[in-house]
C-alpha positions, 0 to 999 in steps of 0.5 A: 070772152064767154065760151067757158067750158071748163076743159082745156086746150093746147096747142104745140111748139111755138115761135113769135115775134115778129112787129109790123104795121097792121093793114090800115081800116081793119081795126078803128080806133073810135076814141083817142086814149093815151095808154099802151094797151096789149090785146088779141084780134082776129082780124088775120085769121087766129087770134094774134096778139097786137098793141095800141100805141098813140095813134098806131096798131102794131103786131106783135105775134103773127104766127097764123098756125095758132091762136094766142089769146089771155095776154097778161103783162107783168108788173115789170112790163118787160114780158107777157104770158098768153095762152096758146091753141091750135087753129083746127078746134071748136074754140078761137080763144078760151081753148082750155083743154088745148091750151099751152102756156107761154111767156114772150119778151114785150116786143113778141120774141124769145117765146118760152113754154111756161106749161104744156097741154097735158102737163102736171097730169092737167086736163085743162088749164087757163086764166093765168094772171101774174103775182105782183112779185113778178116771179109767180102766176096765178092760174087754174086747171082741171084735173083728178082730184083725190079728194073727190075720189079722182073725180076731175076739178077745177083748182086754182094754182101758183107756178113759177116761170123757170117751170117748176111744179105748180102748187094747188091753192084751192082744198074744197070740192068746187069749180074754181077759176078766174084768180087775180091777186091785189097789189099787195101780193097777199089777197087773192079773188076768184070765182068758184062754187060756194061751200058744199055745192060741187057740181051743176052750172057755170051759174052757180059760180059766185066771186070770194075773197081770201087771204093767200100766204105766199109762205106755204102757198094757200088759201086762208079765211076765205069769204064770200062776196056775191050770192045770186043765181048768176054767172059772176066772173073774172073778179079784179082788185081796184089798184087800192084794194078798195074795190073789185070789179066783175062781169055777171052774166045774166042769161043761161041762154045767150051767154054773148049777151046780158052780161053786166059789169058790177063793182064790190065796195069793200068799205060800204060792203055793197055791189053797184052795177055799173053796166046792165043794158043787154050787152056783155061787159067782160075781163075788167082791166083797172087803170093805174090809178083806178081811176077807170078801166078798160074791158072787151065789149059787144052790144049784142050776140050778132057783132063781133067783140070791141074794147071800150074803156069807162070810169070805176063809177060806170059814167063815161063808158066809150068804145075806143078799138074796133072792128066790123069783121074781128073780135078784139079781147082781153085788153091789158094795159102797159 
């Protein structure tokens, strides 16, 4: 979603699970779409996290004290991580400097807290994403950083899921968020401030490529992808490697509109824009096959968010999941 101020939320304990059949006429299902997807919704309230299936919408976390929201599947799709915030702050979703981490069985039950609020000496935390191995996540937080004489920066991390101490990536001074790794497990993208820009706005952010060693964990031969006087974000490998897809935000101004959808071509070293209408187009989530992708899409800053799904070469784009009264975000497919 699009309320990115880099400090984070948390909430406290939690429980989950629990499936039922959602109220009908709350969420339309527009288009008939055979993946399973996992995606948060308020229409009870707080974000809650529920499922696509065929034809069906099911909850899988009703616990209304929180809002739970970035739900990610992992490579195994037997478990899902999510962040988790209190109900009482300014922000529903992107609640970074309140934020907790939790890990659930796919169906919503067995919750584990993964990070706390606080935890590791961090200010904020978000955009958790798994590594392809299934036992690592990629993420990045707000803290202290000593080589900026303790000056509070975002860096990016790799943690595991029996709760070890997380490992920073990222050295440079910068803001550093959204990473997604490749199917490989050895490139990494991410948006950040380019070399020797330290401070200023979200719009100074650009999207790099590095190679990520998962020996020493760190970042290696690090290259720059885009270069405007945007917002470039949440940056994701096609299933092939051959592309990255990615929102661009356009408008300082408004940030709930003018939000486009552009693809990097590794091979012709090239950005298409695939959506640039007005409306916002954002967390790109690719297909199996790479074939298409899904993303949560709003026509304009007065409706709520919707998913929509639309072909890699941005021909075909659809709305197939929404609600006139709720938000539906961060769709991921299972």
């Amino acid at each position: 979603m699009r309320k990115l101020i880099f400090y984070i939320v948390i909430a406290a304990t939690a429980l989950a699970g629990c499936e039922g059949s959602l109220p009908q006429n709350e969420t339309v299902l527009l288009s008939p779409i055979s993946d399973t997807l996992l995606y948060s919704s308020t229409e009870n309230g707080p974000f809650q996290i529920f499922t696509k299936r065929t034809d069906s919408l099911i909850t899988v976390i009703n616990d209304v004290s929180y809002d739970y929201w970035w739900v990610q599947v992992s490579p195994n799709r037997q478990k899902f991580i999510c962040y988790k915030s209190g109900i009482d702050n300014f922000f529903k979703e992107n609640d970074y400097t309140n934020a907790e981490l939790w890990m659930f069985n796919i169906d919503g039950t067995g919750g584990k807290l993964l990070i706390a609020k606080g935890a590791n000496a961090w200010r904020a935390q978000g955009y958790a994403k798994w590594h392809p191995d299934g036992k690592h996540i990629i993420m990045a937080a707000e803290f202290k950083d000593p080589a900026d004489d303790n000056n509070y920066r975002w860096h990016l991390f790799m943690a595991d899921t029996a709760g070890t101490a997380p490992i920073q990536l990222s050295t440079r001074v910068g803001l550093f968020s959204c990473p997604s790794v490749d199917a490989t497990g050895t490139k990494i993208t991410y948006s950040a401030f380019p070399v020797d820009i330290t401070s200023g706005s979200v719009f100074k952010q650009e999207i790099f490529v590095a190679d990520l060693d998962t020996t020493v964990w760190g970042l290696f031969n690090e290259t720059r992808i885009t270069n405007d006087t945007w917002w470039d974000e949440n940056p994701v490998f096609s299933p092939n490697g051959n592309y990255l897809a990615f929102a661009t935000a356009t408008t300082p101004t408004n940030l709930f509109e003018n939000t486009n959808l552009r693809r990097y071509s590794f091979s012709a070293d090239d950005i298409d824009v695939l959506r640039a209408d007005g409306a916002s187009y954002l967390v790109p989530v690719w297909s199996k096959d790479g074939s298409y992708m899904y993303v949560q899409y709003r026509a304009n800053g007065q409706k709520p968010f919707s998913l929509a799904r639309i072909n890699a070469d941005g021909s075909a784009f659809t709305e197939i999941m929404s609600n006139e009264a709720a938000d539906l975000i961060n769709p991921v497919i299972y």
